[in-house]
LOPA-779528 format. One record per residue: residue in one letter; z, x, y of N, C-alpha, C, O in turn. Coordinates in pm, 1 decimal, decimal comma. Layout:
residues N
   res         nw         nu         nv        caw        cau        cav         cw         cu         cv         ow         ou         ov
     A          Z          X          Y          Z          X          Y          Z          X          Y          Z          X          Y
...
END
This chain:
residues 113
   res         nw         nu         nv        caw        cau        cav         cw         cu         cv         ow         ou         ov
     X        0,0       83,6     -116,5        0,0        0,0        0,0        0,0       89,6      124,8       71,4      188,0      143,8
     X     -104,0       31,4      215,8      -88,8      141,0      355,3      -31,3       58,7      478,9      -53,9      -62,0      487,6
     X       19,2      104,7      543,4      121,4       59,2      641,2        4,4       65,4      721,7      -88,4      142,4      696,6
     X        6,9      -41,8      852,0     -108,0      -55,8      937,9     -113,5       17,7     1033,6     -221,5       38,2     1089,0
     X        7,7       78,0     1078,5      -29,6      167,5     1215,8      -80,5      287,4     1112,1     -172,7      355,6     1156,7
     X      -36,4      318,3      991,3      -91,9      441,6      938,0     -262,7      427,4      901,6     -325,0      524,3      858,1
     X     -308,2      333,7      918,4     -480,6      318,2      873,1     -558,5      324,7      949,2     -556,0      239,3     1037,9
     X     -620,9      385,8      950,4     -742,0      507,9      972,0     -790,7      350,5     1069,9     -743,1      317,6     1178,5
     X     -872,6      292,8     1008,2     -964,4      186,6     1076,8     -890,0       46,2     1088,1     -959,7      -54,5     1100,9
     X     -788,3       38,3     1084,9     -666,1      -60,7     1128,2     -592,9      -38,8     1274,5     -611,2     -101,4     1378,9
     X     -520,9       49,9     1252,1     -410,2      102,1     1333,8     -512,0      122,2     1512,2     -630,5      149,1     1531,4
     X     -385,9       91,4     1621,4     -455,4       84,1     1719,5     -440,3      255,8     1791,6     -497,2      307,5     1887,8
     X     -337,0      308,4     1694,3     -301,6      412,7     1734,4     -470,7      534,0     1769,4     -510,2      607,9     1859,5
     X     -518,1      488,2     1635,7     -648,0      576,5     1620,5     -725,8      600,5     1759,9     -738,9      703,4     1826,2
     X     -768,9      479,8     1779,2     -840,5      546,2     1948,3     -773,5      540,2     2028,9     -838,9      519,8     2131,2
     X     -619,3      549,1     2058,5     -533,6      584,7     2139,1     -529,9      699,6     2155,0     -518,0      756,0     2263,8
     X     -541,9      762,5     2023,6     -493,2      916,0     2008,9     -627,6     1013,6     2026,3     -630,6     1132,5     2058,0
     X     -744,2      917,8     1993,0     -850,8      977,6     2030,5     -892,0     1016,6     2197,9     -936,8     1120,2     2247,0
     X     -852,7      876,5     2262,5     -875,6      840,0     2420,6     -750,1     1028,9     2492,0     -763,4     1093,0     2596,2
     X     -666,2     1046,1     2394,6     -510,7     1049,5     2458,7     -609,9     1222,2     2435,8     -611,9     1301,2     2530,1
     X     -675,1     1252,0     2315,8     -732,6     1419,8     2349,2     -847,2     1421,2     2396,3     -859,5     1540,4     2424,7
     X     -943,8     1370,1     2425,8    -1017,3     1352,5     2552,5     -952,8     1347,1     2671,2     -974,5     1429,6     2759,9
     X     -900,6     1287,2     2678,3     -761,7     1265,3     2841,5     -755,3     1433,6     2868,1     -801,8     1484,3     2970,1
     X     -686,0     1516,6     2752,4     -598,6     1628,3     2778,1     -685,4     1765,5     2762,5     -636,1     1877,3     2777,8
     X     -841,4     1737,0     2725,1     -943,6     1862,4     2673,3     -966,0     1833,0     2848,0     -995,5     1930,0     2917,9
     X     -953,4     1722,2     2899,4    -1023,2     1716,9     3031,9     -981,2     1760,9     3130,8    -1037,9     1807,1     3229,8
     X     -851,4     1743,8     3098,8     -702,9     1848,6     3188,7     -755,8     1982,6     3241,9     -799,3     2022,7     3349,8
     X     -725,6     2053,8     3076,3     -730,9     2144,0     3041,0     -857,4     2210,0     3115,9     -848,1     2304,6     3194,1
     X     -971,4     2148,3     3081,5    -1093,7     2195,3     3158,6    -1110,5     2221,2     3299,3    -1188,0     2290,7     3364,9
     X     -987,5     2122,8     3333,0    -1009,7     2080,9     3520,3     -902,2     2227,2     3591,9     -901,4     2275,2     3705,2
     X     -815,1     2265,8     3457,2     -745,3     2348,0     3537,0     -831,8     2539,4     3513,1     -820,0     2641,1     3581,4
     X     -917,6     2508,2     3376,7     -999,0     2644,9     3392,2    -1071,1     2658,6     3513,9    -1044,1     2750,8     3590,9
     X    -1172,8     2564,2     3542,1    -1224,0     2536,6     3684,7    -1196,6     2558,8     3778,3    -1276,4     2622,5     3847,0
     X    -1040,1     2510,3     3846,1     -998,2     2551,4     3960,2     -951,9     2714,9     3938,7     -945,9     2776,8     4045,0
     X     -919,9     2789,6     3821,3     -896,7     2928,5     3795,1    -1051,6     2995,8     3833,8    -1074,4     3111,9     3867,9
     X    -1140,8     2893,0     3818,1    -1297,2     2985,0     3776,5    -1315,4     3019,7     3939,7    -1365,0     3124,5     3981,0
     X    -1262,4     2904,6     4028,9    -1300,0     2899,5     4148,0    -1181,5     2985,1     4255,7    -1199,9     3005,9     4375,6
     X    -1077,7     3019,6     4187,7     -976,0     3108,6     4292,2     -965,0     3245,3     4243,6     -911,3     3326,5     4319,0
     X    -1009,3     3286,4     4123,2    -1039,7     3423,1     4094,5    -1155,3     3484,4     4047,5    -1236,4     3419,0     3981,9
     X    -1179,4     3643,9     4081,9    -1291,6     3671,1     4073,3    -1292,3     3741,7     4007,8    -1192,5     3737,6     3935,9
     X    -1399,6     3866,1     3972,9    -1366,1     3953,2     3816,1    -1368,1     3862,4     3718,9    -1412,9     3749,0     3702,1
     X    -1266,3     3996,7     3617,9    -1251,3     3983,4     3499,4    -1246,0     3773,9     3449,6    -1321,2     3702,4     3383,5
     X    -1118,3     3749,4     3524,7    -1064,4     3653,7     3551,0    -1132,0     3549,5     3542,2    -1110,2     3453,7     3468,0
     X    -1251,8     3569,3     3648,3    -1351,9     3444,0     3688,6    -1429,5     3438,4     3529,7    -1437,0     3330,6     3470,7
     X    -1482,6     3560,2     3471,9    -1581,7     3517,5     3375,5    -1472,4     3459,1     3276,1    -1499,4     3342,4     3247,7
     X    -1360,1     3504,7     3216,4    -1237,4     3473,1     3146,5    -1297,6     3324,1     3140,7    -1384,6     3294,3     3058,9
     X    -1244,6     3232,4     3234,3    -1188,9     3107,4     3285,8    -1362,4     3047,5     3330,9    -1379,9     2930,9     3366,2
     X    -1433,6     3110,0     3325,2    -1584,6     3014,6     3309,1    -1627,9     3012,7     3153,0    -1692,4     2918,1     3107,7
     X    -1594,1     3107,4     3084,7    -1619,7     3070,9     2913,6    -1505,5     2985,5     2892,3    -1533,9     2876,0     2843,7
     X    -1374,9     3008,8     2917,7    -1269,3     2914,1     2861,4    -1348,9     2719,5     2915,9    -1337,6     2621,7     2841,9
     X    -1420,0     2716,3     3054,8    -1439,9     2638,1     3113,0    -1521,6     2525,5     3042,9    -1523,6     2402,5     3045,8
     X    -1589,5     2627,5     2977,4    -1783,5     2566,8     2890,3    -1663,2     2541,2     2748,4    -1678,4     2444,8     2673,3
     X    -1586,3     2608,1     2735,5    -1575,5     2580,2     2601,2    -1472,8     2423,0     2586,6    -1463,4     2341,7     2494,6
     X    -1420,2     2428,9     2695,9    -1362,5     2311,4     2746,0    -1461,0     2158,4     2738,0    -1435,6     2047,5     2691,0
     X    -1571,6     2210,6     2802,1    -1701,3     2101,8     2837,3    -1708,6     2106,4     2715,3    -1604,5     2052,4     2678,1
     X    -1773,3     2140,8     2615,2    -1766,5     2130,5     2516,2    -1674,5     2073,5     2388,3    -1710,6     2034,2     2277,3
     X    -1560,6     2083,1     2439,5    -1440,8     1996,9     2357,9    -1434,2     1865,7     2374,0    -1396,1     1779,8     2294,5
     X    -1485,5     1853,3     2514,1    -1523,5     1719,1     2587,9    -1589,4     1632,7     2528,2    -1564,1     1512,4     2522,4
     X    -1693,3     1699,9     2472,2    -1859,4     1614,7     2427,7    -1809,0     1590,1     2316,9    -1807,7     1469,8     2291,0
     X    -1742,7     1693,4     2196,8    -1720,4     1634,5     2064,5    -1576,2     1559,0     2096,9    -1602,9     1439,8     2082,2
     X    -1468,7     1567,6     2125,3    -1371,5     1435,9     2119,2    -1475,0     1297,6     2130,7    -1494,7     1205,9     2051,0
     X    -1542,5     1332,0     2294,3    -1626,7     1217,0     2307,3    -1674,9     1107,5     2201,9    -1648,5      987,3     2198,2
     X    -1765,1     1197,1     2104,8    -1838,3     1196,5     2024,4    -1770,4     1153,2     1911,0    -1829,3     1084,8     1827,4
     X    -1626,1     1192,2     1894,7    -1548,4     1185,1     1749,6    -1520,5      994,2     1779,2    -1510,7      900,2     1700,4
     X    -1516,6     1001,5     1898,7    -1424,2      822,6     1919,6    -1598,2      741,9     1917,4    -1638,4      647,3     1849,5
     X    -1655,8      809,6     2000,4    -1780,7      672,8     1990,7    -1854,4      670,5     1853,4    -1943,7      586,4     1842,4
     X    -1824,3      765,0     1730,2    -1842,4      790,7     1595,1    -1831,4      678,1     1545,0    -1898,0      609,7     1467,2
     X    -1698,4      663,3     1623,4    -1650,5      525,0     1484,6    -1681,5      390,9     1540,2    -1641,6      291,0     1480,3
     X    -1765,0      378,8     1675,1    -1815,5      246,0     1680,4    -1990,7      251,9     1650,4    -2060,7      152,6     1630,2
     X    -2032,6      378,4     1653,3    -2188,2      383,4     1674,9    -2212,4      469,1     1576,6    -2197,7      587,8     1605,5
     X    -2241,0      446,3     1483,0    -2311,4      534,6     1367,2    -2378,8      687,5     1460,1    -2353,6      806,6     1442,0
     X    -2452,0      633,1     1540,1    -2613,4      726,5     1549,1    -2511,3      866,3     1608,2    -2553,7      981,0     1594,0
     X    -2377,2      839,4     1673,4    -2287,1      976,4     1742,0    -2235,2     1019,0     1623,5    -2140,5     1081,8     1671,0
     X    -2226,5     1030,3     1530,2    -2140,7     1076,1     1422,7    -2157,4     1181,3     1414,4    -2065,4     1263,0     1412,1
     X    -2299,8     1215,5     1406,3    -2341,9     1380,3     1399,9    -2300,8     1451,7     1513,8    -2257,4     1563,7     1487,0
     X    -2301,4     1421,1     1632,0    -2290,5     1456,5     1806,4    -2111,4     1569,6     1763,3    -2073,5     1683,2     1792,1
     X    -2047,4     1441,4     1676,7    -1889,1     1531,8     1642,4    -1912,2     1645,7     1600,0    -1891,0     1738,2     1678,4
     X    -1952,9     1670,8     1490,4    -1953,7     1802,8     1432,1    -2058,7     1926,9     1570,4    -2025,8     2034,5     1620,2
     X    -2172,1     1850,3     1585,7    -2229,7     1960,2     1643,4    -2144,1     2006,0     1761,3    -2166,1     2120,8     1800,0
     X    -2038,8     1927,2     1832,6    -1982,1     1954,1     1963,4    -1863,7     2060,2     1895,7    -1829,6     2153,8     1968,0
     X    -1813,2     2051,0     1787,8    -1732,7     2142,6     1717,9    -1742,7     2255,8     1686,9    -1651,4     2337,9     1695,5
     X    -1909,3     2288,0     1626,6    -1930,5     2367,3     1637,1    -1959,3     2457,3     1749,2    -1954,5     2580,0     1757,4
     X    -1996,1     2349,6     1848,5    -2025,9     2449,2     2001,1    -1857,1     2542,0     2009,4    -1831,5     2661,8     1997,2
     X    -1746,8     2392,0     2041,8    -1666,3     2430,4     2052,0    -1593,3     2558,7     2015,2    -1530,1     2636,0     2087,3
     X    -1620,8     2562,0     1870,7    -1560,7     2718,7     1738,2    -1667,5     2795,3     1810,2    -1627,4     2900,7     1859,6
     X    -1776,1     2771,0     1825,3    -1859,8     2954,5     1904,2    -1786,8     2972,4     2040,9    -1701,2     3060,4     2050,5
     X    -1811,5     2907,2     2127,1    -1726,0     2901,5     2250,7    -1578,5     3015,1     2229,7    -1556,8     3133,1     2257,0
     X    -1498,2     2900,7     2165,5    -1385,1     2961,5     2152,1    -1420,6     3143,9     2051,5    -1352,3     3242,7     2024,2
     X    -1503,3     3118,6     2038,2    -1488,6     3283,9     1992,8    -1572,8     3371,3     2046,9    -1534,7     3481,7     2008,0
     X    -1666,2     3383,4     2115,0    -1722,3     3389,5     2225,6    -1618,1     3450,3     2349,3    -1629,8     3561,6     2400,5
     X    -1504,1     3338,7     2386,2    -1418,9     3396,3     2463,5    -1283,0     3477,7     2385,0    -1206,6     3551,3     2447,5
     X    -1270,0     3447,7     2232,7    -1162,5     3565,5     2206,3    -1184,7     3689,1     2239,8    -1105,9     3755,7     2306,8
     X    -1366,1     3756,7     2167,1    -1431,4     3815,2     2183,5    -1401,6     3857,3     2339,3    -1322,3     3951,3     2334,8
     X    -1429,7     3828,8     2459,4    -1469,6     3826,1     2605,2    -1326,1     3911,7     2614,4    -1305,7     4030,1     2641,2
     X    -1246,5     3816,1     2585,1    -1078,9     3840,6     2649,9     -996,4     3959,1     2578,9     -905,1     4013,8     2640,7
     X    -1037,1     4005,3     2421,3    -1049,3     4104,1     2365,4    -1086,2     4242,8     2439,5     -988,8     4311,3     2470,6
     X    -1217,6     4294,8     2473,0    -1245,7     4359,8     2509,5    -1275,9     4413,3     2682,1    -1331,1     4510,3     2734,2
     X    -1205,9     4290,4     2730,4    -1130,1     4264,0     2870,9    -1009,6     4308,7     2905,8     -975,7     4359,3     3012,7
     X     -933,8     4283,2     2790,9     -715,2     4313,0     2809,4     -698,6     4502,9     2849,1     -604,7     4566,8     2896,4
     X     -826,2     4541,2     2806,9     -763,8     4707,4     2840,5     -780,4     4715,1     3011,9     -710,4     4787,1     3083,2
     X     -906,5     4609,8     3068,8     -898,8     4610,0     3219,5     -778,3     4567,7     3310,4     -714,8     4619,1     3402,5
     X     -776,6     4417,2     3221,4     -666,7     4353,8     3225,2     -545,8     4402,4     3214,5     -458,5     4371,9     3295,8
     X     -526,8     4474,8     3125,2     -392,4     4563,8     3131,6     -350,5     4697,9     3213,7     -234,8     4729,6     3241,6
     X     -465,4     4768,2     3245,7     -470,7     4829,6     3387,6     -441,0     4834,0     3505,6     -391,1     4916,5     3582,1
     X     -492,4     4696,3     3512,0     -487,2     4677,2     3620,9     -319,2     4583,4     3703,9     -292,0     4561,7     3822,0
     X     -244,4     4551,6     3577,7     -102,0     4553,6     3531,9      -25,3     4649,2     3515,4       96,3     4630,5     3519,5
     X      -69,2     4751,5     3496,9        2,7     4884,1     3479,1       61,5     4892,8     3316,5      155,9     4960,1     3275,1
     X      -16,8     4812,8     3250,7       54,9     4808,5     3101,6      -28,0     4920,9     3025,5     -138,0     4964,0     3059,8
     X       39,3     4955,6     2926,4      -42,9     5086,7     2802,7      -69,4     5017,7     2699,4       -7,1     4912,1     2688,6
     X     -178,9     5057,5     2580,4     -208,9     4993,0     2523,6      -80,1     5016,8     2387,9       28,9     5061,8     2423,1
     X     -100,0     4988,5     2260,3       -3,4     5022,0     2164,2      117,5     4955,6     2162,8      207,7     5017,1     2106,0
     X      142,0     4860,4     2203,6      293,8     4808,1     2191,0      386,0     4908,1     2296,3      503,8     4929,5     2267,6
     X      341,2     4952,3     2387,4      455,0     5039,8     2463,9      531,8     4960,7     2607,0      618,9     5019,8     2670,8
END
């Protein structure tokens, strides 16, 4: 027996919770943006990949909620996911081989010191 707030295509929780990470990928995006736009350097490119990868989290949440009323978006989820997973590694990558500037320019050493 499944309890109704627990069912997938019952429960009202489902596109609550869908609406509720769209809400917060959008946040999130709005505050890389204003970073993209008050710093420059390292920083700025940092916070314009974090930005796209944001836009991108956007399109597939999007995509994950209008899935379940419109067949034809179903696919739109995965492909925005995948943007998303390159994105996000794309900028590990970026921010990786950034932290020794980044840490320079902090006065930090590399090695755990």
């Amino acid at each position: 027996m499944v309890i109704e707030v627990l069912s997938y295509k019952a429960s009202s929780l489902n596109p609550l919770f869908k609406c509720l990470i769209i809400i917060l990928y959008i946040i999130g995006t709005w505050f890389f943006y204003l970073a993209w736009r008050k710093y420059g350097g390292n920083l700025k490119i940092i916070a314009g990949a974090l930005m796209c990868g944001g836009i991108a989290a956007c399109i597939g949440a999007g995509a994950r909620f209008l899935g379940d009323y419109l067949i034809q978006f179903k696919w739109m989820e995965s492909t925005g996911a995948i943007i998303f997973a390159l994105v996000s590694l794309f900028v590990a990558v970026l921010v990786y081989r950034k932290f020794s500037e980044i840490a320079e320019a902090f006065g930090l050493k590399g090695g755990g010191e």
